[in-house]
C-alpha positions as CSV (number, residue, x, y, z in Angstrom):
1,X,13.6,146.1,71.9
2,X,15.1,144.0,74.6
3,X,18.1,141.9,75.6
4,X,18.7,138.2,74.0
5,X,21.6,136.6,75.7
6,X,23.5,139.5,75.8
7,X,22.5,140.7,72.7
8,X,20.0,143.6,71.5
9,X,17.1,142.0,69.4
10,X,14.2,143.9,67.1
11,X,11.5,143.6,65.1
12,X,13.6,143.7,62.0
13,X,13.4,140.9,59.2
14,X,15.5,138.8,57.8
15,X,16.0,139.2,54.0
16,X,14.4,136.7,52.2
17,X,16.9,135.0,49.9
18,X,15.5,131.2,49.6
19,X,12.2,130.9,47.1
20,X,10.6,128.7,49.8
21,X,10.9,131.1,52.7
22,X,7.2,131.2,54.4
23,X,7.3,134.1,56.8
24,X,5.3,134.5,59.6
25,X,2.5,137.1,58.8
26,X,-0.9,136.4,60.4
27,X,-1.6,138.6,63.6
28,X,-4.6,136.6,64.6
29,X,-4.7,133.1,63.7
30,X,-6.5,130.0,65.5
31,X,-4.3,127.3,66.8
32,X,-4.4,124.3,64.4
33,X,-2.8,120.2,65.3
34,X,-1.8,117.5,62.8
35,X,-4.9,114.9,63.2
36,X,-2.3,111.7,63.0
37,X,-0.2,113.6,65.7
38,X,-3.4,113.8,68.5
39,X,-4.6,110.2,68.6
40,X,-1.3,109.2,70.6
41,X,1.3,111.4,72.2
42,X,4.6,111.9,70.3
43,X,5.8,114.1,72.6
44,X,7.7,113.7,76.1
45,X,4.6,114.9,78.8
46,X,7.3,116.0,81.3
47,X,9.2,119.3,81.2
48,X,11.8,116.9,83.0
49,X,14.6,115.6,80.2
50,X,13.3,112.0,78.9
51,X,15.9,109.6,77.3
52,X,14.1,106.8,77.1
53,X,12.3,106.5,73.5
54,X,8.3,106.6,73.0
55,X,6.8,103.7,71.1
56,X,3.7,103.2,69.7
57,X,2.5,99.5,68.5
58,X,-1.1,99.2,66.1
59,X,-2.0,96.6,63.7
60,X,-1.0,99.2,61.1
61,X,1.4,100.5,62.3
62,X,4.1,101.6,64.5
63,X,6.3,104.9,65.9
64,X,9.3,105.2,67.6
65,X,10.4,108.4,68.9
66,X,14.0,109.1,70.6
67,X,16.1,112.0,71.9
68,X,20.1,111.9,72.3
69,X,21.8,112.5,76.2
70,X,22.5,116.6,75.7
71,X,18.8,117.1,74.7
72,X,16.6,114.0,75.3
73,X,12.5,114.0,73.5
74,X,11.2,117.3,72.6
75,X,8.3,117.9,75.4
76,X,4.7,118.4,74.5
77,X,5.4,122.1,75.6
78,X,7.7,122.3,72.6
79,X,5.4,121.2,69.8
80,X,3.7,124.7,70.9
81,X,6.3,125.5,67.9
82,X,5.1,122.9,65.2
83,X,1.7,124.3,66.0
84,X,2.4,127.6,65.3
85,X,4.4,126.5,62.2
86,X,1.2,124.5,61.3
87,X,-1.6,127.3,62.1
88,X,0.5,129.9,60.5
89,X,0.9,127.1,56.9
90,X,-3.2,127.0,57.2
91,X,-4.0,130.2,57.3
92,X,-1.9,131.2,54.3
93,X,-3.3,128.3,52.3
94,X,-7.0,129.1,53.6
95,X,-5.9,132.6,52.1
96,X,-4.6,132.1,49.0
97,X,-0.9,132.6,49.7
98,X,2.3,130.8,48.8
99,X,3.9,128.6,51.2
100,X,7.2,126.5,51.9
101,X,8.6,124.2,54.4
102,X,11.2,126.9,55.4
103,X,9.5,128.9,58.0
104,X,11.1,132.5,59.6
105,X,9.3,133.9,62.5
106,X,10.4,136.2,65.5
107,X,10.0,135.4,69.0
108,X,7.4,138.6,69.2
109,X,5.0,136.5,66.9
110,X,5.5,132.9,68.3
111,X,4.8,134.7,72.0
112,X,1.3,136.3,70.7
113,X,0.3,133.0,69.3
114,X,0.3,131.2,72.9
115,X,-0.9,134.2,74.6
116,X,2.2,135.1,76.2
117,X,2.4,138.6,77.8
118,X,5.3,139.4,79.6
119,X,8.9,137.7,78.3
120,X,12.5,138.9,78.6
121,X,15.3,137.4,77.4
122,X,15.5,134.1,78.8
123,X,11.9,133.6,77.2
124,X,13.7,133.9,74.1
125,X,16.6,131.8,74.7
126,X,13.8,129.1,76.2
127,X,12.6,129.4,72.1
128,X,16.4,128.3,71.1
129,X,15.9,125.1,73.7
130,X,12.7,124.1,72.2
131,X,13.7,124.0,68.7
132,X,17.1,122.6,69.8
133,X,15.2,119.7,71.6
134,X,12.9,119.6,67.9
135,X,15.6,119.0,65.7
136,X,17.5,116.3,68.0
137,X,14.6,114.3,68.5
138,X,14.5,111.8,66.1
139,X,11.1,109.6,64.7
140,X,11.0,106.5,62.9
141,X,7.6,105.2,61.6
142,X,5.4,104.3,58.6
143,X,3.3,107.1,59.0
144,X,1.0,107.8,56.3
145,X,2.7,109.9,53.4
146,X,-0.5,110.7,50.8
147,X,-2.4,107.7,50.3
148,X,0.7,105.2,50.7
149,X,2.5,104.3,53.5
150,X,6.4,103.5,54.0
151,X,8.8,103.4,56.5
152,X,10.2,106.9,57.5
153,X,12.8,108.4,59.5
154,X,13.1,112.8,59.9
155,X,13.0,115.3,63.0
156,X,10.9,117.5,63.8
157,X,12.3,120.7,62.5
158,X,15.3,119.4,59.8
159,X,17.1,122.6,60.0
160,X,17.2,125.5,63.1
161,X,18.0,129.0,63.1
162,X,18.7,131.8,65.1
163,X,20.0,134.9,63.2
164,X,22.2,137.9,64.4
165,X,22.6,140.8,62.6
166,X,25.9,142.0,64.6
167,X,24.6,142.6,68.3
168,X,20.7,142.6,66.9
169,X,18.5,138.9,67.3
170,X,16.9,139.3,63.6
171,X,13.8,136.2,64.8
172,X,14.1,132.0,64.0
173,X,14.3,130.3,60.6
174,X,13.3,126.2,61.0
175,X,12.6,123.6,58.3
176,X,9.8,121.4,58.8
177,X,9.8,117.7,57.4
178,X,8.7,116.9,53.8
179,X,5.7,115.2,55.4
180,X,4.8,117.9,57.8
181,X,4.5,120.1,55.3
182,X,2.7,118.4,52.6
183,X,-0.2,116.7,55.0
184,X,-0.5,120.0,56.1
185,X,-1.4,122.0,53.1
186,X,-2.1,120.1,50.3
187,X,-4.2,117.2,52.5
188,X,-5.7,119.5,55.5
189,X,-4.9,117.1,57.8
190,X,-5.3,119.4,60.8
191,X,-8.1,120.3,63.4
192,X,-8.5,123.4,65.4
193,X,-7.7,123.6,68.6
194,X,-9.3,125.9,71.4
195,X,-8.0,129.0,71.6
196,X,-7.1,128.4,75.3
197,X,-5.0,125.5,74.6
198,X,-2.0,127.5,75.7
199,X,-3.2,128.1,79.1
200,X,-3.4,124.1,80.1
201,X,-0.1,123.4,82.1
202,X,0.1,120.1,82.6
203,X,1.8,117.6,80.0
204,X,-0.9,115.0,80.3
205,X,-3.5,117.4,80.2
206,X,-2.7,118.8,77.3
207,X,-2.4,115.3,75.7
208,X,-6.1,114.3,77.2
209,X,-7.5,117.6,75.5
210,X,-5.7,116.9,71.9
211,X,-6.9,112.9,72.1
212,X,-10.4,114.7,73.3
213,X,-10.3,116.7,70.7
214,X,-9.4,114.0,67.8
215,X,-11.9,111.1,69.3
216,X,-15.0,112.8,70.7
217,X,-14.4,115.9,68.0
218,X,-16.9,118.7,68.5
219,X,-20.1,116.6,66.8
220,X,-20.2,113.6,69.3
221,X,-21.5,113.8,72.1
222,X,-18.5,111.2,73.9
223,X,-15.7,108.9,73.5
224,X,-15.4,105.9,75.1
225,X,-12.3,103.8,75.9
226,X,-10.4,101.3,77.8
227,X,-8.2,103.2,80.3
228,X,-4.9,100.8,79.6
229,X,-5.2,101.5,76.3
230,X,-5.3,105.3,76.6
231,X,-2.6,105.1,78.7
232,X,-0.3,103.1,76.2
233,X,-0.9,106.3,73.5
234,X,-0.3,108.3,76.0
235,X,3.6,107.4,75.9
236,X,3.4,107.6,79.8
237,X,7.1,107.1,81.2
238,X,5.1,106.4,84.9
239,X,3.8,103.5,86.0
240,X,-0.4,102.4,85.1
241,X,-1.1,103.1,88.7
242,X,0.5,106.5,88.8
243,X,-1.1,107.5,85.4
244,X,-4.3,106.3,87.5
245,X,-4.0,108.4,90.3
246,X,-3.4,111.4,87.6
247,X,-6.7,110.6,86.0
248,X,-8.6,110.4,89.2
249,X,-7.0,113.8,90.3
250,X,-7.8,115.2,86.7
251,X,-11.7,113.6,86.8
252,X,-11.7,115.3,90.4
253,X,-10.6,119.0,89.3
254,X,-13.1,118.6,86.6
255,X,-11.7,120.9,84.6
256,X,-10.4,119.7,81.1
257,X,-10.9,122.5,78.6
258,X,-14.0,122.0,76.3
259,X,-14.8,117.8,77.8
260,X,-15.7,116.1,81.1
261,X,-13.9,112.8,81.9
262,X,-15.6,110.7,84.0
263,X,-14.2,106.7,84.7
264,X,-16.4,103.7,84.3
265,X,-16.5,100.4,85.6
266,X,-17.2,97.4,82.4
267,X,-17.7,93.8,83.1
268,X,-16.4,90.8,81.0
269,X,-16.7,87.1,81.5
270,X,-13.1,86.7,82.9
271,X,-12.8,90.4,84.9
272,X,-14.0,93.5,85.9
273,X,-12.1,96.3,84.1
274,X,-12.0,100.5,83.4
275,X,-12.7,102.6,81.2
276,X,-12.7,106.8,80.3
277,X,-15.5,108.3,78.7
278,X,-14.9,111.9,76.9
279,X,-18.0,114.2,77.3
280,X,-18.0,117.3,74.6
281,X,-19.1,120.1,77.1
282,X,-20.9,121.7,74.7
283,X,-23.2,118.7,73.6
284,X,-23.9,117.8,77.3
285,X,-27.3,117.4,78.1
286,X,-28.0,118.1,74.4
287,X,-30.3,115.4,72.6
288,X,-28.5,112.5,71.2
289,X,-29.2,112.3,67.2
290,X,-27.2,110.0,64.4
291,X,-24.8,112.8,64.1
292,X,-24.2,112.9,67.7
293,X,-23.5,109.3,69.2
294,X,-21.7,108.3,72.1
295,X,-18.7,106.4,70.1
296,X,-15.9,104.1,71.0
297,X,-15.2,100.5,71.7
298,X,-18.1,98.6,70.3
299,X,-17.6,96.8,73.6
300,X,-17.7,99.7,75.7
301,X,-20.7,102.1,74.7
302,X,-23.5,102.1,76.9
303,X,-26.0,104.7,78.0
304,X,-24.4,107.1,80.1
305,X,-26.2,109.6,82.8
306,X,-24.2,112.8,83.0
């Protein structure tokens, strides 16, 4: 028991009375992403409050993310929620158990899942801001629903919750989008993440890891791309030269959970330009088979020496 705003909060639960109502039950579950949510950053990298939308141009398609004045982007820090939301969805479907888009948790649960030890009760009101800043940040896009596409407009959690029981904090009830929820469990579209994820602090770490992750995978031995163009998914409200200077110091440290970066120099006709290359730690130094390729820009693989 502990204090929440001036309120007592427990363990208690919060009557189900919706038939959708997933409630958080797994104790020890691996953290899980939504594949077409890694490959560019949807998220503001900064902890600071970001106004100015994130947009994402391909040939096939496009994103727009925005936040209002009060609450601005939800931060890559926050979708620490949607991947609890999402991990907790898999492991009931890898289970056997019903599921729905309407999702009640405590803050107890959600703190286990990232490995948080100590919290009081401005850790808990920290939860409230989070999914505050999910709900008011609004995303248009012609994301993939099923096999189809079509233009699409929702926020990332459609409803928010907290629920008081007179002076007691009962836990969090959130709705996830339609989308969310069926990519999720009926198409899988998900990859685990490491189980230290949590422990990365910065925001564009944390993006580097979950592109990592998504590109290079855990069968490839590297990814290989053009460093403008990484830095375009990355949603990056800096300048190219500072988001340079952050990769250098990042390539430096030399400590990006699970891959090495390392920065390469490639040569066209007209100029001399750069490139990142994504080593899977585990593969390094491991013999290169069909299975394990070093992938990328047709343009831009090459033999590397690590």
């Amino acid at each position: 028991m502990g204090a929440f705003l001036g309120v007592k909060y427990t363990m208690a639960r919060i009557q189900p009375e919706q038939l959708d109502l997933f409630i958080a039950s797994a104790t020890d579950v691996s953290p899980k992403a939504h594949r077409d949510l890694m490959a560019r950053c949807w998220f503001n990298l900064s902890k600071k409050p970001r106004i100015i939308p994130i947009e994402h141009h391909s040939q096939n398609s496009w994103v727009k993310i925005s936040g209002n004045e009060k609450y601005g982007i939800a931060t890559i820090f926050d979708q620490d929620i949607l991947l609890f939301v999402i991990s907790q969805l898999m492991d009931a479907v890898n289970q056997g158990f019903p599921t729905g888009r309407r999702f009640q948790f405590t803050g107890y649960e959600y703190f286990k899942f990232i490995g948080r030890k100590h919290f009081g009760g401005k850790a808990y009101s920290d939860i409230w801001k989070s999914l505050e800043r999910l709900h008011h940040t609004f995303v248009e896009t012609d994301i993939r629903l099923g096999d189809s596409k079509r233009h699409h407009s929702f926020n990332w959690l459609s409803e928010i919750k907290q629920v008081l029981d007179g002076d007691k904090h009962r836990g969090y009830e959130v709705v996830i989008p339609e989308w969310l929820y069926t990519s999720v469990v009926e198409n899988k579209m998900v990859l685990t993440l490491d189980n230290d994820y949590f422990s990365i602090k910065g925001g564009l770490e944390r993006w580097l890891y979950m592109f990592a992750r998504k590109s290079t995978g855990r069968q490839q031995s590297s990814w290989t791309e053009n460093t403008k163009s990484i830095y375009h998914k990355s949603g990056s409200l800096g300048s190219f030269g500072e988001f340079n200077r952050k990769i250098k110091q990042i390539i430096k440290k030399d400590d990006l959970l699970g891959y090495q970066v390392q920065e390469i120099v490639t040569l066209s006709k007209h100029r001399k330009d750069y490139a990142l290359v994504f080593h899977n730690r585990d593969l390094i130094g491991a013999p290169v088979s069909a299975k394990q390729s070093t992938s990328g820009a047709s343009k831009y693989r090459r033999k590397l020496d690590v």
